[in-house]
TORKOL-4160 file (C-alpha; in steps of 0.2 Angstrom, whole numbers, padded with zeros to 4 digits, m for minus):
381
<pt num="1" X="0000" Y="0000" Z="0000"/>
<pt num="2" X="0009" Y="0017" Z="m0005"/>
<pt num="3" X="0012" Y="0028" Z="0009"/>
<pt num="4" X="0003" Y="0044" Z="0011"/>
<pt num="5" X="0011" Y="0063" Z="0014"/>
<pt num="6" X="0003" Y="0077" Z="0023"/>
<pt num="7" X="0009" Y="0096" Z="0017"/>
<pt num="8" X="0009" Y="0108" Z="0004"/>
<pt num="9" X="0019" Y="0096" Z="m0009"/>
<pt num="10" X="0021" Y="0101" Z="m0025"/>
<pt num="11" X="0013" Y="0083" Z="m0030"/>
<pt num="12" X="0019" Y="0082" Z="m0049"/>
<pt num="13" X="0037" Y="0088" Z="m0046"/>
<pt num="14" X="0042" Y="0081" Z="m0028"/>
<pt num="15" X="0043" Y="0064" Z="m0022"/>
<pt num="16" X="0044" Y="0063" Z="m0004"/>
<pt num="17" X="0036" Y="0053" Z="0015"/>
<pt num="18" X="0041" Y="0070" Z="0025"/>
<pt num="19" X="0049" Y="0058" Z="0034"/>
<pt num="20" X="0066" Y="0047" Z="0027"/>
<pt num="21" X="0067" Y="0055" Z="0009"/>
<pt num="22" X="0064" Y="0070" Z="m0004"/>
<pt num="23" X="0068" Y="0069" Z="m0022"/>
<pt num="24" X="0068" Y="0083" Z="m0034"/>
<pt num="25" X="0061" Y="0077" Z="m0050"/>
<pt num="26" X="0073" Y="0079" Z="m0064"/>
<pt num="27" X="0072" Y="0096" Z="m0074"/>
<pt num="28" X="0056" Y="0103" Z="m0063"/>
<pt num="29" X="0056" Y="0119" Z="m0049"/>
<pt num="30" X="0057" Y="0118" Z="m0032"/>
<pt num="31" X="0051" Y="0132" Z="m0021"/>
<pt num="32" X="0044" Y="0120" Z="m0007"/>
<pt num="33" X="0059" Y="0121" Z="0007"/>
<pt num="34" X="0066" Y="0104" Z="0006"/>
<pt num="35" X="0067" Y="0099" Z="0027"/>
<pt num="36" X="0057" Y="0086" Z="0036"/>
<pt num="37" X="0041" Y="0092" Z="0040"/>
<pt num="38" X="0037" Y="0079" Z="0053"/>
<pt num="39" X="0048" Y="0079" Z="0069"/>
<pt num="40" X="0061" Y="0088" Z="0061"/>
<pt num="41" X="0073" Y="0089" Z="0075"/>
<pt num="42" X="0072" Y="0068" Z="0075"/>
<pt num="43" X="0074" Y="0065" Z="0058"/>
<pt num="44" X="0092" Y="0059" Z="0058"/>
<pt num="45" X="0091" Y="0050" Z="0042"/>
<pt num="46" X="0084" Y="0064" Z="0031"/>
<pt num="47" X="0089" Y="0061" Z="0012"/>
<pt num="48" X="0088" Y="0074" Z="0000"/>
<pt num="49" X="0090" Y="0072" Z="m0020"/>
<pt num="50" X="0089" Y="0086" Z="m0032"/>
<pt num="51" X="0089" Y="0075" Z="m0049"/>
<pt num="52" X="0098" Y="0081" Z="m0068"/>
<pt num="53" X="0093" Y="0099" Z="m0069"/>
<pt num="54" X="0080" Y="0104" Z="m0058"/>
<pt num="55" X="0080" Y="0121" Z="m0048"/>
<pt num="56" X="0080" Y="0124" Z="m0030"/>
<pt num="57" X="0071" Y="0139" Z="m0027"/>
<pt num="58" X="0062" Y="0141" Z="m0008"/>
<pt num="59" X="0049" Y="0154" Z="m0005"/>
<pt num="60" X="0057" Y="0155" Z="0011"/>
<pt num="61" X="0074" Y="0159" Z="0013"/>
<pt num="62" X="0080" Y="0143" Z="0018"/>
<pt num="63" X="0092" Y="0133" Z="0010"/>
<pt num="64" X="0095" Y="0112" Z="0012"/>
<pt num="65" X="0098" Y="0102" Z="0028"/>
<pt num="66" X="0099" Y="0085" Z="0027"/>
<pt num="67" X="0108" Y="0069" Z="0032"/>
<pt num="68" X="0115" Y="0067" Z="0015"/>
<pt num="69" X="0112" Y="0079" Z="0000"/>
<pt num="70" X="0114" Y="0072" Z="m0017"/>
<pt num="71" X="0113" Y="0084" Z="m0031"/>
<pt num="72" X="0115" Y="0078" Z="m0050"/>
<pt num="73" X="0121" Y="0087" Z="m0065"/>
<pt num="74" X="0116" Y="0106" Z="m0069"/>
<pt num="75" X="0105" Y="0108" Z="m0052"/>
<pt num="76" X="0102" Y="0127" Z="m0049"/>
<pt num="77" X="0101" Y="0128" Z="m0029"/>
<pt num="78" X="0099" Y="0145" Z="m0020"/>
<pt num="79" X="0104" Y="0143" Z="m0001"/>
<pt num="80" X="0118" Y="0135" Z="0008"/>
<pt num="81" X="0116" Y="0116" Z="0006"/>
<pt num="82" X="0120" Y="0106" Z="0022"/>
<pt num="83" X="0122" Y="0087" Z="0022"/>
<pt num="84" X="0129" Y="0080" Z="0042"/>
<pt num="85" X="0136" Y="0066" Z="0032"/>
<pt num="86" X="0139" Y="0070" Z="0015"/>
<pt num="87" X="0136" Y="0081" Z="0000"/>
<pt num="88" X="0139" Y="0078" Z="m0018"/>
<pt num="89" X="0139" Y="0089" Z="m0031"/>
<pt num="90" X="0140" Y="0080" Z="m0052"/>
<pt num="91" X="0151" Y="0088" Z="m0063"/>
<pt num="92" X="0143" Y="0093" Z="m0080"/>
<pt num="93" X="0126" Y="0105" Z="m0087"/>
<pt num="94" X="0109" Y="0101" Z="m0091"/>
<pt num="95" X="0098" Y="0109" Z="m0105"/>
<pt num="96" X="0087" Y="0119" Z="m0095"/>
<pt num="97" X="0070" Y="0119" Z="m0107"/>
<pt num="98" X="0063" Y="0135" Z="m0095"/>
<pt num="99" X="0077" Y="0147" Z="m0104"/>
<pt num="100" X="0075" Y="0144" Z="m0121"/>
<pt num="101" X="0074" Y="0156" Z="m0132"/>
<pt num="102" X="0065" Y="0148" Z="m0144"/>
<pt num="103" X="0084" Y="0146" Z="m0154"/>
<pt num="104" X="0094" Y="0135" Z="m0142"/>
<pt num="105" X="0089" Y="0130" Z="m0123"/>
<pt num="106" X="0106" Y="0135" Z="m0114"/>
<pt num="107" X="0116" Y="0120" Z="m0106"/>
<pt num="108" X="0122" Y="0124" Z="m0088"/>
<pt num="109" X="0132" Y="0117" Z="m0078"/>
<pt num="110" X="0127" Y="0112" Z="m0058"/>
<pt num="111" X="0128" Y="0128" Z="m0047"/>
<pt num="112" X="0125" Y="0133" Z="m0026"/>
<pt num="113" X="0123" Y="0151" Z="m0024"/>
<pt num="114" X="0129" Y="0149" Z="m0005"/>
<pt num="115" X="0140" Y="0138" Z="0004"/>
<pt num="116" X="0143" Y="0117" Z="0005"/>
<pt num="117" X="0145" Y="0111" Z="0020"/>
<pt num="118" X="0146" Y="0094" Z="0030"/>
<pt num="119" X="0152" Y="0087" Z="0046"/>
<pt num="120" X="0158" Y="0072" Z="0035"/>
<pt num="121" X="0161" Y="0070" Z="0014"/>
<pt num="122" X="0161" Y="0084" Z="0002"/>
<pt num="123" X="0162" Y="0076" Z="m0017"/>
<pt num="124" X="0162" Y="0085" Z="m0031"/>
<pt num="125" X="0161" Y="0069" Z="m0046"/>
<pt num="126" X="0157" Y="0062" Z="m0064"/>
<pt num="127" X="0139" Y="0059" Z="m0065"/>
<pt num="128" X="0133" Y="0041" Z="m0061"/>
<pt num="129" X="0123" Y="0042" Z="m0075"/>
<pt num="130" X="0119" Y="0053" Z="m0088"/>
<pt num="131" X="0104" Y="0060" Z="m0102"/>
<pt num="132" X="0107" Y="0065" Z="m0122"/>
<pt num="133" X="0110" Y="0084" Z="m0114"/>
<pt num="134" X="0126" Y="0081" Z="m0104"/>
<pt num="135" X="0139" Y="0093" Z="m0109"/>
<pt num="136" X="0155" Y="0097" Z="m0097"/>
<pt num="137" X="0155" Y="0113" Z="m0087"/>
<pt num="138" X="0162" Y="0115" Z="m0069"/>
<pt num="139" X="0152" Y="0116" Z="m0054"/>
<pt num="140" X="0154" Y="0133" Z="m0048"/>
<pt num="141" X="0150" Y="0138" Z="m0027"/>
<pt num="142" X="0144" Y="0156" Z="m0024"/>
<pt num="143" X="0150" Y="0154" Z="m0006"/>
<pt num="144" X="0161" Y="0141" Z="0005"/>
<pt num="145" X="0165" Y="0121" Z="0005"/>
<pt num="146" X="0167" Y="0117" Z="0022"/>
<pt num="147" X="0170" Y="0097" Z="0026"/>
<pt num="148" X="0179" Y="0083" Z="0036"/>
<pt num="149" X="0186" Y="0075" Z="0018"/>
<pt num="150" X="0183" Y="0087" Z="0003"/>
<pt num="151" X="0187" Y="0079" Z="m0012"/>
<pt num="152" X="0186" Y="0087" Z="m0029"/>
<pt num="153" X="0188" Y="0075" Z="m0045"/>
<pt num="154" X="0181" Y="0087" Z="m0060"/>
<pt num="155" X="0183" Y="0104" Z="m0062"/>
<pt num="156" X="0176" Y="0115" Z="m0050"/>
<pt num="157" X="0174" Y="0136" Z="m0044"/>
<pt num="158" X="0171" Y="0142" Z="m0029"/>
<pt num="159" X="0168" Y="0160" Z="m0024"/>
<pt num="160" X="0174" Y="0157" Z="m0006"/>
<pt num="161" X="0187" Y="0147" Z="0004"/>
<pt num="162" X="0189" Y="0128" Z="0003"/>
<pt num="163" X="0191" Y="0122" Z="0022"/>
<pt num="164" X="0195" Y="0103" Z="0027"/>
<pt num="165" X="0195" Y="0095" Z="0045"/>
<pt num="166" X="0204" Y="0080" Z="0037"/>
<pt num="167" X="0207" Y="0079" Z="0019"/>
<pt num="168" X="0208" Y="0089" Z="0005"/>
<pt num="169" X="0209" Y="0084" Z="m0013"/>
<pt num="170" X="0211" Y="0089" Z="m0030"/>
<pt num="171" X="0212" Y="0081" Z="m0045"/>
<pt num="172" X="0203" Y="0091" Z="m0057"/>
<pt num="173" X="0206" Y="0110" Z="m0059"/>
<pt num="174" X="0201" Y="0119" Z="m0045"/>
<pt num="175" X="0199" Y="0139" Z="m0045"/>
<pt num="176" X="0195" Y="0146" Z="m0028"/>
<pt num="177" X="0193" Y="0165" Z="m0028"/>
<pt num="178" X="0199" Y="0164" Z="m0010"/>
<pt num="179" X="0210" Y="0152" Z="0005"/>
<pt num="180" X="0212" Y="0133" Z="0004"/>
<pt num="181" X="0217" Y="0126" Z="0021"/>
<pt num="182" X="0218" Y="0109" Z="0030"/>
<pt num="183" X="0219" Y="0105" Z="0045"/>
<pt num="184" X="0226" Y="0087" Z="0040"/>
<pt num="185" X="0234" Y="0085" Z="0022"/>
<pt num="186" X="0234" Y="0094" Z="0006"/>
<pt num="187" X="0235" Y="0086" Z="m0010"/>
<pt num="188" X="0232" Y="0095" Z="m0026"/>
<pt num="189" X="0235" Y="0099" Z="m0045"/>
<pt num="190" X="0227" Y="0111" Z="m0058"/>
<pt num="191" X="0225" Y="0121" Z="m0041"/>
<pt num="192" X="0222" Y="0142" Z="m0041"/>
<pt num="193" X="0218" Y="0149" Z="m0025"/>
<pt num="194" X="0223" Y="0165" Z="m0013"/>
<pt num="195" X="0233" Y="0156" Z="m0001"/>
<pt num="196" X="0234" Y="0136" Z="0002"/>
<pt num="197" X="0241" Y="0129" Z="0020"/>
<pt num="198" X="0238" Y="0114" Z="0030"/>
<pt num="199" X="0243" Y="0107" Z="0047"/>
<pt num="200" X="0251" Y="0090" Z="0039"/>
<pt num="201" X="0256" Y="0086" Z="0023"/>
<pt num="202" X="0256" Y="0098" Z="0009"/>
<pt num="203" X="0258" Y="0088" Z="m0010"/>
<pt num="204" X="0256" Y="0102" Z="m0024"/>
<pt num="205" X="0257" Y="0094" Z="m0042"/>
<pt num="206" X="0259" Y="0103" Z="m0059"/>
<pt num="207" X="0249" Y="0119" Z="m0063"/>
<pt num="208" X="0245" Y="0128" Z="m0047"/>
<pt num="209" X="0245" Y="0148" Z="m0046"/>
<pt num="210" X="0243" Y="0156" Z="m0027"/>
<pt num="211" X="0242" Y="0173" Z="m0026"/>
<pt num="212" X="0253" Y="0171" Z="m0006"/>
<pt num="213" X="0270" Y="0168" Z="m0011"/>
<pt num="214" X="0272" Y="0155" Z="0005"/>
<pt num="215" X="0264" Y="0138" Z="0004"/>
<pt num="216" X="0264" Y="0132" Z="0022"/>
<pt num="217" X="0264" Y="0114" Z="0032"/>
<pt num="218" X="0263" Y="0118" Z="0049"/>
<pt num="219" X="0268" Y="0101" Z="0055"/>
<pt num="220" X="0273" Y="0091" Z="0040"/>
<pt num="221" X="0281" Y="0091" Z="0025"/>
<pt num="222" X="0280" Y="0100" Z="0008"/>
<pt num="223" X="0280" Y="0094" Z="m0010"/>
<pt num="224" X="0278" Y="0105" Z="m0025"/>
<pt num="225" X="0282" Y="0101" Z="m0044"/>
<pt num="226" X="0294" Y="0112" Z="m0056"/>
<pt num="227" X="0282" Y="0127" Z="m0055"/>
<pt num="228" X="0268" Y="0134" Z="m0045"/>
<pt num="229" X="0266" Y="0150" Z="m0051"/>
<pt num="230" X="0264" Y="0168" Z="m0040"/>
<pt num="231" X="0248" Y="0178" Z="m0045"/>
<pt num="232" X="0255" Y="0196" Z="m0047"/>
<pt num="233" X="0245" Y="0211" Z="m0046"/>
<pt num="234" X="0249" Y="0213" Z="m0066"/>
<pt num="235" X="0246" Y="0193" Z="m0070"/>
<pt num="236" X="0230" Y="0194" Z="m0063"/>
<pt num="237" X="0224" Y="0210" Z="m0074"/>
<pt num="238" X="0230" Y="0201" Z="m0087"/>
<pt num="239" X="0221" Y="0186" Z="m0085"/>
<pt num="240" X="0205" Y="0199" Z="m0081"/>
<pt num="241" X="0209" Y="0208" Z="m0097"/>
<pt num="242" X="0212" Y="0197" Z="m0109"/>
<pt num="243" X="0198" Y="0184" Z="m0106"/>
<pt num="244" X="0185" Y="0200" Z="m0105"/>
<pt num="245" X="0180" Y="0192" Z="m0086"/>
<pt num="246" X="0177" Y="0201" Z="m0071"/>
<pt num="247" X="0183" Y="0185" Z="m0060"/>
<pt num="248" X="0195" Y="0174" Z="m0063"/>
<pt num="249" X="0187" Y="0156" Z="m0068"/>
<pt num="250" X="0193" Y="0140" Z="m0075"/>
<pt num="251" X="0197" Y="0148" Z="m0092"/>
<pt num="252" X="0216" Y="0153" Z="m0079"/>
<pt num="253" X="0221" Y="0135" Z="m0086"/>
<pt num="254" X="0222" Y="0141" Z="m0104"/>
<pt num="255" X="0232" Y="0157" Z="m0099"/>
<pt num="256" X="0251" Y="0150" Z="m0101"/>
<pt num="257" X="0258" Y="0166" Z="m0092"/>
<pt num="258" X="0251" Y="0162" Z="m0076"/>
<pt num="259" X="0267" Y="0148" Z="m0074"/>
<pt num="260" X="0279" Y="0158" Z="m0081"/>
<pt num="261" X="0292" Y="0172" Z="m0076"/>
<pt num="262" X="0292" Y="0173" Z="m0056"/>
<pt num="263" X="0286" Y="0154" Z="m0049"/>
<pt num="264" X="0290" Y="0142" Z="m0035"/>
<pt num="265" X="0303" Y="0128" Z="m0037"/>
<pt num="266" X="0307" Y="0113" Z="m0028"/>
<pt num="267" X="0321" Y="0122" Z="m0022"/>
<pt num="268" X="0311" Y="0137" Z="m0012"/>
<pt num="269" X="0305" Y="0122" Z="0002"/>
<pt num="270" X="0314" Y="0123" Z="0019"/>
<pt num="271" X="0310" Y="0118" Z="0036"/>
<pt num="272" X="0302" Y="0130" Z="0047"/>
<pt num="273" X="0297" Y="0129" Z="0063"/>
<pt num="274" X="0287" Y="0109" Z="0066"/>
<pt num="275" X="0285" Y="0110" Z="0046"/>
<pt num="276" X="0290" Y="0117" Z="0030"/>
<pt num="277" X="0287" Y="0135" Z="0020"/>
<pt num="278" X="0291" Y="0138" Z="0002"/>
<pt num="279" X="0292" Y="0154" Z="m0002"/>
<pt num="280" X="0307" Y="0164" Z="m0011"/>
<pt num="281" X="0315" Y="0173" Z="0002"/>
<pt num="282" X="0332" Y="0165" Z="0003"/>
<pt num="283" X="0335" Y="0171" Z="m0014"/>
<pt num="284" X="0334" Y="0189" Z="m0007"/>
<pt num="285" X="0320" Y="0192" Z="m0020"/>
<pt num="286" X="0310" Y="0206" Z="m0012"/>
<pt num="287" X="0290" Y="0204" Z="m0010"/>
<pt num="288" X="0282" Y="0219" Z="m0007"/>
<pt num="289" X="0267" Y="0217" Z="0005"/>
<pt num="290" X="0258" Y="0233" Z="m0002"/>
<pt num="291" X="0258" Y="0219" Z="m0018"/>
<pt num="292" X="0251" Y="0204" Z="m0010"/>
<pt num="293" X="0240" Y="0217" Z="0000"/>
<pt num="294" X="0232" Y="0222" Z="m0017"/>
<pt num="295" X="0230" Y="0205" Z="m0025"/>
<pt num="296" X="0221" Y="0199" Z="m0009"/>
<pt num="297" X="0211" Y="0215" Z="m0012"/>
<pt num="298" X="0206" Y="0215" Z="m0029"/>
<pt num="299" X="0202" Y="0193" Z="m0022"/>
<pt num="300" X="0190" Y="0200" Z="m0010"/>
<pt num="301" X="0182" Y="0210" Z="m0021"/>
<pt num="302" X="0177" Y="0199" Z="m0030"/>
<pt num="303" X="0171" Y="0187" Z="m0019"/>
<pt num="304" X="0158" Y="0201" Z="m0009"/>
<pt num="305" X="0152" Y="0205" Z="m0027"/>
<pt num="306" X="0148" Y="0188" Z="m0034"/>
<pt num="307" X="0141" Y="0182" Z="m0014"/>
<pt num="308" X="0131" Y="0199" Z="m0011"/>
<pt num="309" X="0125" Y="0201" Z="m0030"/>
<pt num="310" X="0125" Y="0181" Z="m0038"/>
<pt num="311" X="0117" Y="0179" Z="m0054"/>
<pt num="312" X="0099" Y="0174" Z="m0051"/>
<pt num="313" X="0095" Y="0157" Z="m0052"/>
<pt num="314" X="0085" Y="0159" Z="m0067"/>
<pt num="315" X="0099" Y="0167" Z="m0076"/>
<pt num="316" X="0113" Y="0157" Z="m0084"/>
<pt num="317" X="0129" Y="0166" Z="m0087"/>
<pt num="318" X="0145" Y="0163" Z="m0096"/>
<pt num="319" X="0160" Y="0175" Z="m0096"/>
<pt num="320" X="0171" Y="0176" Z="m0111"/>
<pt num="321" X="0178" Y="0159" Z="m0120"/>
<pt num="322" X="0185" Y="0147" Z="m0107"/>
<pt num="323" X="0191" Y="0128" Z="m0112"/>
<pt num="324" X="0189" Y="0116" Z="m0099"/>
<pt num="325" X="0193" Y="0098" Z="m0101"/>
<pt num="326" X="0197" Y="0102" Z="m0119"/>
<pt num="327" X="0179" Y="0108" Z="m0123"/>
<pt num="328" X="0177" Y="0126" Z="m0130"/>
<pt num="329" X="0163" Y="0136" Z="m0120"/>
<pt num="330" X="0157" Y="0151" Z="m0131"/>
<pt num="331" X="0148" Y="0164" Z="m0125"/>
<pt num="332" X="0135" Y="0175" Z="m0132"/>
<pt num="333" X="0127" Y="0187" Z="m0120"/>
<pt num="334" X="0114" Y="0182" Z="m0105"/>
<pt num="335" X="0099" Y="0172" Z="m0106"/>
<pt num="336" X="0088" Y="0173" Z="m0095"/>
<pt num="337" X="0074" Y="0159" Z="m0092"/>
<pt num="338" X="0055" Y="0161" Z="m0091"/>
<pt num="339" X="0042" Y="0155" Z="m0076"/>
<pt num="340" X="0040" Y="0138" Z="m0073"/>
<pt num="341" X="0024" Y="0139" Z="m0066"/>
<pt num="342" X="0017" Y="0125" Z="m0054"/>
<pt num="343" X="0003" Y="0120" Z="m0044"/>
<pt num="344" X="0001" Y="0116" Z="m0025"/>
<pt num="345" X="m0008" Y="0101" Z="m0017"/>
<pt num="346" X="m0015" Y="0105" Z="m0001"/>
<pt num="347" X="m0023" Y="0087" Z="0001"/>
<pt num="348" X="m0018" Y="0072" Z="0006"/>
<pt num="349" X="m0005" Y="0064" Z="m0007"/>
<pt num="350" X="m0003" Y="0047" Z="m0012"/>
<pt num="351" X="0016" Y="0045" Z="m0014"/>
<pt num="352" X="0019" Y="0029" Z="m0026"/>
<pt num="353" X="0036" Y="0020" Z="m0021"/>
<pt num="354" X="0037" Y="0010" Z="m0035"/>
<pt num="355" X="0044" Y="0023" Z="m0045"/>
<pt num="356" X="0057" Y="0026" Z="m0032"/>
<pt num="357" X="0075" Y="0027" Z="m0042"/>
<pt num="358" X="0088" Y="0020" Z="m0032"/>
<pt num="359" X="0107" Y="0027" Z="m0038"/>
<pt num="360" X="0122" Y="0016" Z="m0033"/>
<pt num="361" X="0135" Y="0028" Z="m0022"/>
<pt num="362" X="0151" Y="0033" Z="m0032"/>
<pt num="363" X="0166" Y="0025" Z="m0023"/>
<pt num="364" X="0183" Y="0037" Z="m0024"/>
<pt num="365" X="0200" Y="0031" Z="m0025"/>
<pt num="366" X="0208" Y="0036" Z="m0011"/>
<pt num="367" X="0225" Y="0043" Z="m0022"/>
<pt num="368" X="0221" Y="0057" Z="m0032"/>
<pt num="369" X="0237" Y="0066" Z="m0035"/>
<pt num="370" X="0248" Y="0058" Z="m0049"/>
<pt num="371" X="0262" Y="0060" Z="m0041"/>
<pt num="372" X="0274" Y="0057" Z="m0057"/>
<pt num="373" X="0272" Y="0074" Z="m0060"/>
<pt num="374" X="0282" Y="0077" Z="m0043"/>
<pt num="375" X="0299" Y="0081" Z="m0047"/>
<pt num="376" X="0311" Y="0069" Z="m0040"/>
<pt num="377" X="0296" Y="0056" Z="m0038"/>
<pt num="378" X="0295" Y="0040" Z="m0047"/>
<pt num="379" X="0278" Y="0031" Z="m0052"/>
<pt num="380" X="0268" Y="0023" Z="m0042"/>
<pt num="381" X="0267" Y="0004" Z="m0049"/>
């Protein structure tokens, strides 16, 4: 006998027993707050699913809290999404039918406009499974990632810092228009970010650009490949300038000047203190604070404009042409989509179970870093 759910449940675009589950239909609109409506404060094992391109847009101001948050390919989600054991973000954009224009229906790629957080995994992954519209675009965070283990395998942006209890690791390219800190290990290639530190081990592969000239391991040890490059004041107008953005985004990858001229070698680590620094002070090469001071400046910037003032979640915008994972991103103006109108059931629902989907969890490798890339490092076999 199906079960039957009490509430204002958008019937036709939600699935859910207000009690264990909610799944967000694929490519529909959400503006019922996604929390448990029966005993909330009891519901431990509260499971939220936002399906291939749907949108999460509460009346209320209220984002997602949840045991576990699983969020496919090109989801639109305002509000910070909180998951106690695990949040998972899909790599990759839907075509979202509500924006077309009647030419082309824009494909976009899944995006949170406010922070990730959980007590335990952060995973941002390939998509379990995928529809006819799949196309590659990074997930992009209008605020922080925050978790016990943060795990990045396809490329990501976030607007914000990217803080780990445990873990952290990257190995896709990563730009995070602000810190990366761990308070366990580092590991990391294709990484931009401010500043990037952690209490343990720090492992810094090929293709990283910080903007602090000193990598930090409080209490471990320090690996960088042949270059990690120093964002300057004048490299990161350049980047600006020539891409036409106003933040920089994945499309740093393609910009070859970012590791040349001034960049870290193997040779900049020493010990300090319980750990190790790189940094280039032993070659008495002179790094003006007032420099840094107005990178991290012109950082913050941009972070309190795209967190106060993010794109509405109806609009789907691309800056410049970018190439990420070999695949050319044009862009052509905005688009903005139209109203996806919906109706209400006040009644009693019948929920039917049987079309319940059940998705198969991703497992990670625990080894993300490719460590041939490390100089002095051989292969793993």
């Amino acid at each position: 006998m199906p079960e039957e759910a009490k509430g204002a449940i958008t019937s036709d675009k939600v699935e859910t027993d207000n009690t264990n589950f909610a799944t967000v239909r694929a490519d529909q609109t959400c503006e019922e707050v996604l929390v448990p409506r029966e005993n909330a404060y009891r519901q431990l094992n509260w499971q939220v699913t936002l399906e291939k391109g749907s949108i999460y847009k509460p009346q209320e101001d209220v984002g997602i809290y949840a045991d576990e948050v699983d969020c496919k390919y090109g989801v639109q989600i305002r509000g910070d999404v909180f998951g106690r054991s695990a949040v998972s973000l899909e790599h990759g954009g839907a075509v979202h039918s509500g924006a077309d224009d009647g030419e082309s229906a824009p494909v976009v790629g899944a995006r949170v406009v406010g922070s990730v957080v959980s007590e335990g995994q952060v995973d941002v992954t390939a998509p379990g499974s995928r529809m006819d519209d799949w196309e590659p675009r990074p997930v992009q965070v209008y605020g922080d990632v925050i978790g016990d283990h943060v795990t990045i395998e396809e490329p990501t942006v976030v607007y914000g810092t990217v803080s780990a209890e445990t873990t952290l690791r990257a190995n896709a390219p990563l730009v995070v228009v602000g810190d990366v800190r761990s308070e366990g290990i580092v590991e990391a290639s294709d990484l931009v970010a401010v500043s990037v530190s952690a209490r343990d081990d720090v492992t810094l592969g090929h293709d990283v650009a910080v903007v602090n000239p000193e990598i930090r391991s409080d209490e471990g040890t320090l690996t960088i490949a042949d270059r990690v490059g120093i964002l300057t004041p004048e490299l990161l107008e350049h980047v600006r300038a020539n891409n036409d953005v106003d933040a920089v985004g994945p499309w740093v990858f393609d910009v070859d000047a970012v590791w040349e001229g001034s960049a870290l070698v193997p040779a900049d680590v020493s010990d300090h203190g319980q750990g190790q620094i790189a940094d280039r002070a032993w070659r008495t090469v002179e790094e003006p604070t007032e420099r840094r001071a107005k990178v991290r400046k012109t950082v913050e910037s941009m972070i309190e404009r795209t967190r106060k003032h993010p794109p509405d979640i109806e609009e789907f915008r691309y800056a410049s042409v970018g190439s990420v994972g070999g695949t050319e991103i044009t862009v052509e103006g905005d688009v903005v989509a139209g109203d996806q109108r919906k109706t209400v059931d006040e009644s009693t629902t019948a929920i039917d179970r049987s079309t319940e989907v059940h998705d198969e969890s991703t497992t990670v490798e625990d080894s993300v870093v490719n460590r041939s890339d490390i100089a002095g490092d051989e292969p793993e076999e």
